[in-house]
C-alpha positions in Angstrom: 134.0 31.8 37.9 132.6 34.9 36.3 134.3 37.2 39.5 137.6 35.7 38.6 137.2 36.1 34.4 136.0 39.6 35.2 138.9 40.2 37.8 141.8 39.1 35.2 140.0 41.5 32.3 139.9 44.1 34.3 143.5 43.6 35.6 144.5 43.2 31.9 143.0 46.4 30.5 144.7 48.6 33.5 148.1 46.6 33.4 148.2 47.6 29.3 147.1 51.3 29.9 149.8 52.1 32.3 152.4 50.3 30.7 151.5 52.2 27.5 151.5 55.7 29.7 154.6 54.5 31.6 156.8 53.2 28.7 156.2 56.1 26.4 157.1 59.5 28.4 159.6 62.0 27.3 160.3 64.2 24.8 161.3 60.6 22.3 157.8 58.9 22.1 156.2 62.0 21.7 153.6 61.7 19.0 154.5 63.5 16.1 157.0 60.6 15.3 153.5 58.6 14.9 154.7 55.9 17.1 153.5 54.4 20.4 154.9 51.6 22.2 153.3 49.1 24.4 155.3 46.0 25.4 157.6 46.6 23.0 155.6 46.8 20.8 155.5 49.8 18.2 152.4 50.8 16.9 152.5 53.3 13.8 149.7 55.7 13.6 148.1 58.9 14.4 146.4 60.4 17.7 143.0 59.3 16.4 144.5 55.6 16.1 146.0 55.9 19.7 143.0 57.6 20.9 140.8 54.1 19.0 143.5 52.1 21.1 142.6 53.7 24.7 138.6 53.5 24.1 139.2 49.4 23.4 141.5 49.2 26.2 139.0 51.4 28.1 136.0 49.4 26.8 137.9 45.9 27.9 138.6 47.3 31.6 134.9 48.3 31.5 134.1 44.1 30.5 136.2 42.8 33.3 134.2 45.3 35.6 131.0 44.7 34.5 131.7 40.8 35.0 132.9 41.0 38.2 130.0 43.0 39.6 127.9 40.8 38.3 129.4 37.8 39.6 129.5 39.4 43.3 125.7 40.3 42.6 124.9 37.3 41.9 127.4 35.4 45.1 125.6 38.0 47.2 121.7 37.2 46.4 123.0 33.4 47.1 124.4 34.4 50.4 121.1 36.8 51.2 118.7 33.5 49.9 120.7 31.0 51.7 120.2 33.5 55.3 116.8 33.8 54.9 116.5 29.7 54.6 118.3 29.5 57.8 116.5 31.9 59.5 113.1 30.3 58.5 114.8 26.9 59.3 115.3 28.3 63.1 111.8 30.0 63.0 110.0 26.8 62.4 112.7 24.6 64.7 111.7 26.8 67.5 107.9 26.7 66.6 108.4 22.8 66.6 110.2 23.0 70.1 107.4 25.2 71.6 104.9 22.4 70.2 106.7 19.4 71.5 106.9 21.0 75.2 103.6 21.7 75.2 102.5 18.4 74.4 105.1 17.0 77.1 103.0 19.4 79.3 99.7 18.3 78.6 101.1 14.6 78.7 102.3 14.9 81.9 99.2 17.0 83.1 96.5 14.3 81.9 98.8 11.3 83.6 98.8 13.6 87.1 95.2 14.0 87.0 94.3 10.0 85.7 96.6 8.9 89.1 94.9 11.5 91.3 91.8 10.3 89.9 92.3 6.6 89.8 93.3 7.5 93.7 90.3 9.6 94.9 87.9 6.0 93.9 89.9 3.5 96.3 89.3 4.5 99.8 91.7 6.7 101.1 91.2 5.3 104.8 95.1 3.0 105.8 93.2 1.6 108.9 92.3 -2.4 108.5 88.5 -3.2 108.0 87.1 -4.8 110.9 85.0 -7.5 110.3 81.5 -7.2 110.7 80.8 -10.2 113.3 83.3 -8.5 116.1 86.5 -11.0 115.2 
C-alpha cells in the first residue's frame, strides 16, 4: 500500500513540473508578465513565488519517493525473512530424513541379527533324528 501511495505522489509531483515547463515556453509566458500557468491555471507572482512553487512540487516528488523506497524495503526484508524460513524449513526436513533412515537402518539391522540369532540356537542339522533304540 505504501509502494503504490508513494508511486502516485511521485507521479503527481513530475506530471505537474513538466506540465508547468511544457505549457509555459515562448517568448508569451515569459516571466516578467508575473504569470505562470499550470493546468490552466494562472498563478500571479514573482520568480521567488515560482521558485517557492518548484521546491513544494520538488519536496512532494521527493515524498512519493521516499514512500515508495520504503515500501520496497520493507516488501524486500519480507521476501529475504520468508527465504531464510524456507531454507531452514529444508535444512531441518532433510536432517529429519537423514534421522528416520537411519533408524530404518538400525531397525532392520537389529531384526537381521535377532533371526540370525534366533537361528544359530535350533540345530542347523535337516537330517531326521534317529531314535536311540535302532527303530
Amino acid at each position: 500500500m505504501i509502494i503504490v501511495l508513494g508511486l502516485i505522489i511521485l507521479v503527481a509531483a513530475v506530471v505537474v513540473g513538466v506540465v508547468g515547463v511544457v505549457t509555459n515556453t515562448g517568448s508569451g509566458h515569459a516571466l516578467t508578465h508575473d504569470s505562470f500557468a499550470v493546468f490552466g491555471y494562472h498563478v500571479n507572482g514573482s520568480t521567488g513565488t515560482l521558485f517557492l512553487y518548484g521546491v513544494i512540487v520538488g519536496a512532494v516528488a521527493l515524498l512519493g519517493l521516499s514512500l515508495l523506497l520504503t515500501g520496497a524495503r520493507r516488501a524486500s526484508r519480507r521476501g529475504h525473512a520468508a527465504r531464510r524460513e524456507l531454507e531452514q524449513s529444508r535444512r531441518e526436513t532433510a536432517t529429519a530424513g537423514r534421522e528416520r533412515d537411519a533408524l530404518i537402518d538400525q531397525r532392520d539391522a537389529a531384526r537381521t541379527q535377532k533371526t540370525s540369532t534366533q537361528g544359530n540356537d535350533s540345530p542347523q542339522d535337516d537330517r531326521p533324528a534317529i531314535p536311540e533304540d535302532g527303530h
